[in-house]
C-alpha positions as CSV (number, residue, x, y, z in Angstrom):
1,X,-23.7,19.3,10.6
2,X,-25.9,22.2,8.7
3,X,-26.4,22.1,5.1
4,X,-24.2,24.6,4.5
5,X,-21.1,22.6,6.4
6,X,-21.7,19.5,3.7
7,X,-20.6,19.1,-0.2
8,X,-22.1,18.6,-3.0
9,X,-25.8,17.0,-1.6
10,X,-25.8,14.7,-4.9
11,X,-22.9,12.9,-3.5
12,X,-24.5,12.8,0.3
13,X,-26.8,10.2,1.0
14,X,-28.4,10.9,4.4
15,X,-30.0,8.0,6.1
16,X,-31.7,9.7,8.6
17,X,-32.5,8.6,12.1
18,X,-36.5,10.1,13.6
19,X,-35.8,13.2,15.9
20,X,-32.3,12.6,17.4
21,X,-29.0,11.4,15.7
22,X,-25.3,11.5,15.8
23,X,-24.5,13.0,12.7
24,X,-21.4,11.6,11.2
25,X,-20.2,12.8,8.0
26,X,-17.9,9.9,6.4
27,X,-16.1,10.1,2.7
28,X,-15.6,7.1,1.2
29,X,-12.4,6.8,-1.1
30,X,-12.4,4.6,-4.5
31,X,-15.3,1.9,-3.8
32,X,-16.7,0.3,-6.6
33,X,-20.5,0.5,-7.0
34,X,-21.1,-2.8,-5.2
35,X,-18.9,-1.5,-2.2
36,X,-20.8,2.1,-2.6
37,X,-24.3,-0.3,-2.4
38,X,-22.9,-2.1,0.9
39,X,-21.9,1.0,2.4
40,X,-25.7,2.5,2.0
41,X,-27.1,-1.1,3.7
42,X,-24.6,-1.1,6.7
43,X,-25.3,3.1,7.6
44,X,-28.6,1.5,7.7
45,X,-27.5,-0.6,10.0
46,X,-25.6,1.6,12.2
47,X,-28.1,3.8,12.7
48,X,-30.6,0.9,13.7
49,X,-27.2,-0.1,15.9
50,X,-26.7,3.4,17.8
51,X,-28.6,5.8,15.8
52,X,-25.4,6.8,14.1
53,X,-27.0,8.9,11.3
54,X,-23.5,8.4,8.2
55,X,-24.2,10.9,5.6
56,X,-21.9,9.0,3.1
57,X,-20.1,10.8,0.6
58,X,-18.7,8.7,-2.6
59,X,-15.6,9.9,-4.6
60,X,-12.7,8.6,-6.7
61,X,-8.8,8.4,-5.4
62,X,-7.5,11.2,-8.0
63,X,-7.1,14.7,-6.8
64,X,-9.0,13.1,-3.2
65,X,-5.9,14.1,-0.8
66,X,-5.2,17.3,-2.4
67,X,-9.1,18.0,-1.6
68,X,-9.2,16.4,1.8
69,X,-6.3,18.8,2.6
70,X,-7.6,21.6,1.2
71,X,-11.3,21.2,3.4
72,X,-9.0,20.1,6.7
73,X,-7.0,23.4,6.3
74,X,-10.2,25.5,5.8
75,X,-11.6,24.1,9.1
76,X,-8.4,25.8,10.5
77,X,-8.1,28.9,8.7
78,X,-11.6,29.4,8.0
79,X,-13.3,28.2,10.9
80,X,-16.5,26.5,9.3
81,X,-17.3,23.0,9.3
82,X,-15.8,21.9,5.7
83,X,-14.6,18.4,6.2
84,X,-15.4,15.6,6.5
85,X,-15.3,13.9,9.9
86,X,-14.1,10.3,8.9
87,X,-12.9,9.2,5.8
88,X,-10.5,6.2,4.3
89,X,-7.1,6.1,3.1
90,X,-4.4,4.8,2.4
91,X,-1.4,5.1,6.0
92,X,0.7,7.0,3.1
93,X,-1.3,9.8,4.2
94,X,-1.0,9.3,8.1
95,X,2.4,11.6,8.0
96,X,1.2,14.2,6.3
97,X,-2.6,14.6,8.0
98,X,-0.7,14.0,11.7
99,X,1.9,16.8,11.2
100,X,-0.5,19.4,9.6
101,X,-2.9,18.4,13.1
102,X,-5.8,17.5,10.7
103,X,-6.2,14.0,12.2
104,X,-7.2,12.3,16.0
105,X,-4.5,10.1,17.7
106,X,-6.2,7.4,18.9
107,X,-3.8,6.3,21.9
108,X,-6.9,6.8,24.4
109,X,-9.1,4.0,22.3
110,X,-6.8,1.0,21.4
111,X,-6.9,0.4,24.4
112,X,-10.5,-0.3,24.2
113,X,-10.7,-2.4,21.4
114,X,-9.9,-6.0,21.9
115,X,-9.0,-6.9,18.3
116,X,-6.6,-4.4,17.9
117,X,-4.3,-7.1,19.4
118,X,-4.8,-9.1,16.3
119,X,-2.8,-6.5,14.1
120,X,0.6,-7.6,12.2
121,X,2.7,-5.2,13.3
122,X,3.2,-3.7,10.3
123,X,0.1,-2.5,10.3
124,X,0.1,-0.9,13.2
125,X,3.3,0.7,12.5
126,X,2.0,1.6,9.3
127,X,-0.4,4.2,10.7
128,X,2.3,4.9,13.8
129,X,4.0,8.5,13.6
130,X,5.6,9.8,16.7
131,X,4.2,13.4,17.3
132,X,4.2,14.4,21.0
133,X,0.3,14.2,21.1
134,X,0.2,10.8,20.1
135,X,1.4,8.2,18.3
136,X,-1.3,6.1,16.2
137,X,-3.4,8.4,14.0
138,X,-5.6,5.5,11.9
139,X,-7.6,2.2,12.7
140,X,-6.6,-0.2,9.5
141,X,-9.1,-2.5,7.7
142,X,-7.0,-3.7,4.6
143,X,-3.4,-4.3,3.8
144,X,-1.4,-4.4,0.6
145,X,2.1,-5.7,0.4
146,X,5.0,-6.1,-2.6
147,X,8.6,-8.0,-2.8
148,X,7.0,-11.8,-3.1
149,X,8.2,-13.4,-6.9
150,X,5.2,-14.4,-8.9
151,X,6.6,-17.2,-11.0
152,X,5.6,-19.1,-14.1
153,X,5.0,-22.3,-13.4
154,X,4.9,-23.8,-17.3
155,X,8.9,-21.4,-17.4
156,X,10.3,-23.2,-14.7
157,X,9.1,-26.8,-16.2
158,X,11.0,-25.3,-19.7
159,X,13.9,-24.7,-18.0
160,X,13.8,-27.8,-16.5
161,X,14.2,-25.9,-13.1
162,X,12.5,-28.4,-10.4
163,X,14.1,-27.0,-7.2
164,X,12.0,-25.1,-4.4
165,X,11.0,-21.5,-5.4
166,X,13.5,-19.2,-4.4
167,X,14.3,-16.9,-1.2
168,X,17.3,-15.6,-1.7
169,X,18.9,-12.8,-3.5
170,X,21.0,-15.2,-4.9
171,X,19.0,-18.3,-5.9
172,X,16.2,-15.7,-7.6
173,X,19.2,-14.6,-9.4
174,X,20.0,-17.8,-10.5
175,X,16.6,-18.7,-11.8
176,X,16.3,-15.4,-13.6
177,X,19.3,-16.6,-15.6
178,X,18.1,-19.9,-16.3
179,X,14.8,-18.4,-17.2
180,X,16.1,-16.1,-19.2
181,X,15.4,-16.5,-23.0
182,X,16.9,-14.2,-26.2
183,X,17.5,-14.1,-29.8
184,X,20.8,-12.5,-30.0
185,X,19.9,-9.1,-28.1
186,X,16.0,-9.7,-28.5
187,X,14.8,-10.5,-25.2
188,X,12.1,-13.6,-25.9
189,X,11.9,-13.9,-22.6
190,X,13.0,-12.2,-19.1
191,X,14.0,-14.5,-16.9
192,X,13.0,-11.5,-14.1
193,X,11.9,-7.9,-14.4
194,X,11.2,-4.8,-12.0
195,X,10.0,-1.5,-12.6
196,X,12.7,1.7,-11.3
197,X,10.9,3.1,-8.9
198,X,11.2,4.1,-4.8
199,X,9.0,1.2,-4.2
200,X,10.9,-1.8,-5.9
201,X,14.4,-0.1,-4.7
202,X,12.6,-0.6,-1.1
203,X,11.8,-3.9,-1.1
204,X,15.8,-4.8,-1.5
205,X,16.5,-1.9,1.2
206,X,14.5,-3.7,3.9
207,X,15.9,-7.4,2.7
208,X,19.4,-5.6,3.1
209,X,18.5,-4.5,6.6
210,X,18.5,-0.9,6.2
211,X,15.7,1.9,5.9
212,X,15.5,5.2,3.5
213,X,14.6,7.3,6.8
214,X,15.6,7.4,10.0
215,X,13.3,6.4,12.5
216,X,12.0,10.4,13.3
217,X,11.5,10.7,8.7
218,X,13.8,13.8,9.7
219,X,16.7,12.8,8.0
220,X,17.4,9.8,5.4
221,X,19.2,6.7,7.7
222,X,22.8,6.3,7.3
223,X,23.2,3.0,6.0
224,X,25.1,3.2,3.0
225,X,26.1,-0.3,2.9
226,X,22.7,-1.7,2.8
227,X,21.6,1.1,0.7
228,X,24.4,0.3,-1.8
229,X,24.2,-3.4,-1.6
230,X,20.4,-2.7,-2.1
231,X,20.6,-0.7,-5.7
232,X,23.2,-3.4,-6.9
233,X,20.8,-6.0,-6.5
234,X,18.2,-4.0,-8.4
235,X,20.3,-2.8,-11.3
236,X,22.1,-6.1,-11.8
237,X,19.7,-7.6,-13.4
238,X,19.5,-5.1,-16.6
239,X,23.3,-3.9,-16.0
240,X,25.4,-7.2,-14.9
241,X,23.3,-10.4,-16.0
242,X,21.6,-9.8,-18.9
243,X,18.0,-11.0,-17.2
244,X,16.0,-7.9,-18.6
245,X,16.4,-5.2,-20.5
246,X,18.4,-2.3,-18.5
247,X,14.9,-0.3,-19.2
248,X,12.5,-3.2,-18.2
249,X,9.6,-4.5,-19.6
250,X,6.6,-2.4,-19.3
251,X,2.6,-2.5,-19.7
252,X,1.8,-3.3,-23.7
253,X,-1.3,-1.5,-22.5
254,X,-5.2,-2.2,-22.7
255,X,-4.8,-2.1,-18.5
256,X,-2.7,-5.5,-19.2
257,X,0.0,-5.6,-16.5
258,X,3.5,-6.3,-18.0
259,X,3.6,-9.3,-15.9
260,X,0.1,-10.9,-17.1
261,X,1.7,-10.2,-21.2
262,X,3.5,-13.4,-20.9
263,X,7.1,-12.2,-21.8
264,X,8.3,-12.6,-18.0
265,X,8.9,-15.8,-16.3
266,X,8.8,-14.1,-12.8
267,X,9.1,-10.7,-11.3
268,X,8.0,-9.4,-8.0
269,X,4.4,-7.8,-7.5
270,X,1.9,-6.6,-5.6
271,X,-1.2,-9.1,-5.0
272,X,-3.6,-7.2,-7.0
273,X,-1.2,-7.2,-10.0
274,X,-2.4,-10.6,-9.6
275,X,-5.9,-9.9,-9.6
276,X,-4.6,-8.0,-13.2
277,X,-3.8,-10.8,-14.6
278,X,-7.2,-12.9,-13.9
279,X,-9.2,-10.4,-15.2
280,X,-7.4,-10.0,-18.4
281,X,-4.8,-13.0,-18.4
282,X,-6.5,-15.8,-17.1
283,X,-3.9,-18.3,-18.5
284,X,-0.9,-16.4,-17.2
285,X,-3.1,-16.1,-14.1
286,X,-3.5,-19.9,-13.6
287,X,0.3,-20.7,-14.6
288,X,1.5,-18.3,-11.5
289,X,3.4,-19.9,-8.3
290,X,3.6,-17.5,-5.3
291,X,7.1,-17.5,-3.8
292,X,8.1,-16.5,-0.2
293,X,9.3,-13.4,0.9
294,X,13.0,-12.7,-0.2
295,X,16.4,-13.3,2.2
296,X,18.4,-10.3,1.3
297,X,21.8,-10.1,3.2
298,X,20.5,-9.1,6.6
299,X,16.4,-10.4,6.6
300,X,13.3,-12.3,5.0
301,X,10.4,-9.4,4.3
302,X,8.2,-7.5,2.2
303,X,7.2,-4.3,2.4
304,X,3.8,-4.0,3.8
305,X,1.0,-1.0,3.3
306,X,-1.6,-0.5,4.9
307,X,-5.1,1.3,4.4
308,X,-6.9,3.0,7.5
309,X,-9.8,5.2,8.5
310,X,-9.0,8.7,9.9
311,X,-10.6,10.8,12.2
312,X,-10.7,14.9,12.0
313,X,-9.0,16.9,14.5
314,X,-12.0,18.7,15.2
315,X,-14.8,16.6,14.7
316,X,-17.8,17.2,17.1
317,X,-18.6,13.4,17.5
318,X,-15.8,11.8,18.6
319,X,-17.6,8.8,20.2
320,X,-19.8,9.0,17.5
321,X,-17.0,8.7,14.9
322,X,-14.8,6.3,17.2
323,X,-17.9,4.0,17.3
324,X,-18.3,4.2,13.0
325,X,-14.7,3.4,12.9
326,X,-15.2,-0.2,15.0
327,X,-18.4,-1.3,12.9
328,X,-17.0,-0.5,9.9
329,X,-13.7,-2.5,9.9
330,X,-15.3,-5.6,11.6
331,X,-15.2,-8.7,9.4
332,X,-18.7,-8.1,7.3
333,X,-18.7,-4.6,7.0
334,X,-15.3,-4.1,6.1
335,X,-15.5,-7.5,3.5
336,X,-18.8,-6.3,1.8
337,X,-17.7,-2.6,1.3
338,X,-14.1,-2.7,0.6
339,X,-13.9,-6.2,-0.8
340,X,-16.3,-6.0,-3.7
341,X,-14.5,-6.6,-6.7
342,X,-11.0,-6.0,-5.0
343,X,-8.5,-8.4,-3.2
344,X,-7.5,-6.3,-0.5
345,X,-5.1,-8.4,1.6
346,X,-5.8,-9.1,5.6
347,X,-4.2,-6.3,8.1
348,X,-4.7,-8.6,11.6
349,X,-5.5,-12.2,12.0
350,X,-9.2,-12.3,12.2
351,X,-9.4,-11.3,8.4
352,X,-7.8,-14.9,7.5
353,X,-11.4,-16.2,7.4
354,X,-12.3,-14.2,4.9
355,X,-14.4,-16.2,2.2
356,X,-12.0,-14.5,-0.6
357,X,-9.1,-16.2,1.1
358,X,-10.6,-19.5,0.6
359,X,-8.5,-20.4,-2.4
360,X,-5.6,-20.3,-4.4
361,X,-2.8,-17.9,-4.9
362,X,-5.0,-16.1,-2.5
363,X,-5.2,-18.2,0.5
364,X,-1.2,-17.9,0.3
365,X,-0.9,-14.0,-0.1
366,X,-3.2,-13.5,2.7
367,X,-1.0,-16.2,4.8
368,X,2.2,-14.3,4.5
369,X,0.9,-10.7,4.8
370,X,2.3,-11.2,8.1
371,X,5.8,-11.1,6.9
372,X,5.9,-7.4,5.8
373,X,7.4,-4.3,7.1
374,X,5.9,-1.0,7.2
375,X,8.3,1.4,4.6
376,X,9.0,4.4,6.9
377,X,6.7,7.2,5.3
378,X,7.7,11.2,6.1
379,X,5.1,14.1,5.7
380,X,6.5,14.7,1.9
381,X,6.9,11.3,0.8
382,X,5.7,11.6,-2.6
383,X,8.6,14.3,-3.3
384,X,10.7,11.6,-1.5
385,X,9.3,8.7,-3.7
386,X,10.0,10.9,-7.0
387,X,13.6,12.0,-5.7
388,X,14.5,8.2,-5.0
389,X,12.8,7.3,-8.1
390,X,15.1,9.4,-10.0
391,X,18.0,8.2,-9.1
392,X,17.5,4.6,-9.1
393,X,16.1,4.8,-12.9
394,X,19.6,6.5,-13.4
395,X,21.6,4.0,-12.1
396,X,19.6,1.2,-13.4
397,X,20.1,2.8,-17.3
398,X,24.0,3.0,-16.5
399,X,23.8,6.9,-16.6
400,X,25.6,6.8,-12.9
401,X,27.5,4.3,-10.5
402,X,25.5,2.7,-7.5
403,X,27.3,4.3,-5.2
404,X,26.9,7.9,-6.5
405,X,23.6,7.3,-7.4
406,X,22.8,6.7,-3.0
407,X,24.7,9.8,-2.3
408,X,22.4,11.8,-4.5
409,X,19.2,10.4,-3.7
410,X,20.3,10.7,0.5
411,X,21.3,14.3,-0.6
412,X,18.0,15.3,-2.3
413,X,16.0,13.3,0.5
414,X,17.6,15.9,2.9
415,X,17.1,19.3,1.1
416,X,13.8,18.0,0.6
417,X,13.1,17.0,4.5
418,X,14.8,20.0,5.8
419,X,12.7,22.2,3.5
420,X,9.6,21.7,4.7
């Protein structure tokens, strides 16, 4: 890579390796300044390892995939080295980087790698799209997942609720209405809450046993009976029990998750909504029981998510970058970089003995990351996301039926497929 191939040199550090060197340009995506300091040690390393010589490039997640594109397309249009050859992302982006050819499949090196049997197999679906020259386009190091309630403990004892925690659609409905406290129409406290958005309507889709896309993201499934049954659940709460406010309850602000305010007995979250509410709710953090995933009419799941490293199209050093990839997701690497001062959760079994795992709610979130499903993600998901979003806020607010409500969002999800 020449000078004139590489960014910004204040954001490159080059660690340099005496006459001869795979050079290996890797962009490193929303680390904090421990993970940037552990990413600096282990290039060290890797070039002691194999005289892999990572020029490491540091930035922050907003406006970084509009960016990544823009370099990627310029390689194309432009010819010139103007990207870099590895960086890390979240599989969201795996659609969109395979189709536009910007990204290596990696069906010839799986193969080669013994852990990669250890994956859940959502995470390997999770950076799976079906393209004729290949299938899996990133190597995951980290998993996220959402649809498990986080219940209040010291609630449940008020209610005098001493049961298991629930896993079904219809015992968490239940204890959201004997959770459920009000003065007149003053919610003192919901008994459950959700935010109206693509994501929560998803994690009753997959519980209902149906998808938003069919299996080629070419067209939105049709499954309008789990895709009905689906919305009800989610907009019964505000509409039909009286659990929550048909709005919801949102952030107070101050970076506070609405959760971690204390005026919701349970709700479903991600596990770093969790890690919200220790940093700035340690007492709501310490009251917290982690449920199972939910049984919706057709299975037990969560959505899963997965984050990855991604290879250019073009890059010169495939080995080179192939070989980056492995050291950096093994256990130490991949803990010290992407695990300082975040709770990523474990993408294949040999992250379970992970020291952040070692306790409580933790040790339990990273035991049932197993459980998820990857969401089905097409090239223009986030006009997908917003489109869905759209209608499921409708319906929740009791502007438009449930039923009308799926035929629009299917409708827009198919002008917006077939337009691109």
């Amino acid at each position: 890579m020449t000078d004139a191939a590489t960014p910004d040199r204040d954001q490159i550090i080059d660690v340099g390796c005496g006459w001869f060197s795979y050079d290996v340009w890797i962009r490193l995506i929303g680390l904090s300044p421990e993970g940037q300091a552990a990413a600096r040690l282990h290039a060290t390393r890797l070039k002691d390892l194999k005289c892999i010589n990572l020029q490491l490039e540091f930035v922050d997640w907003p406006g970084a995939f509009r960016q990544l594109v823009f370099e990627l397309e310029s390689v194309h249009t432009a010819s010139r080295w103007a990207a870099p050859d590895m960086w890390n992302a979240p599989a969201a982006w795996v659609p969109a980087m395979a189709a536009g050819d910007h990204v290596h499949a990696f069906a010839n090196f799986t193969g080669l790698w013994d852990e990669f049997v250890g994956m859940y197999p959502a995470a390997v679906e999770g950076v799976t799209y079906e393209l004729p020259s290949g299938s899996i386009w990133g190597i995951p190091y980290s998993a996220s997942y959402r649809g498990l309630p986080i219940i209040r403990d010291s609630h449940l004892q008020d209610a005098g609720i001493e049961s298991d925690l629930p896993e079904t659609w219809q015992e968490l409905n239940e204890f959201a209405a004997r959770l459920t406290v009000k003065d007149g129409e003053r919610f003192v406290r919901a008994g459950f809450n959700l935010r109206h958005d693509a994501d929560s309507y998803e994690d009753w889709l997959l519980q209902a046993g149906g998808r938003s896309l069919n299996r080629a993201r070419t067209a939105p499934l049709d499954d309008a009976d789990a895709k009905v049954a689906a919305l009800y659940q989610h907009v019964r709460h505000g509409q039909v029990d009286g659990t929550m406010p048909a709005e919801g309850l949102r952030s107070p602000g101050d970076g506070l998750h609405e959760f971690c305010s204390g005026a919701i007995a349970m709700q479903q979250l991600w596990p770093e909504d969790l890690v919200n509410c220790q940093m700035h709710a340690p007492e709501v953090f310490a009251d917290s029981l982690v449920g199972r995933p939910l049984r919706g009419p057709e299975k037990q799941t969560m959505q899963s998510f997965v984050n990855c490293y991604m290879m250019m199209r073009w890059t010169k050093e495939v080995d080179a970058v192939w070989y980056a990839m492995h050291y950096l997701r093994s256990n130490v690497p991949n803990f010290d970089i992407h695990f300082a001062g975040q709770v990523p959760m474990p993408c294949r079994e040999q992250m379970q003995s992970l020291p952040t795992y070692e306790h409580e709610p933790y040790k339990t979130l990273a035991e049932l990351a197993k459980h998820g499903l990857a969401t089905r993600l097409a090239p223009q998901q986030s006009e997908v996301d917003a489109a869905i979003t759209r209608w499921v806020e409708r319906a929740a607010l009791g502007q438009i039926s449930v039923t009308q409500a799926v035929e629009e969002m299917d409708r827009e999800t198919m002008a917006i497929l077939s337009s691109n």
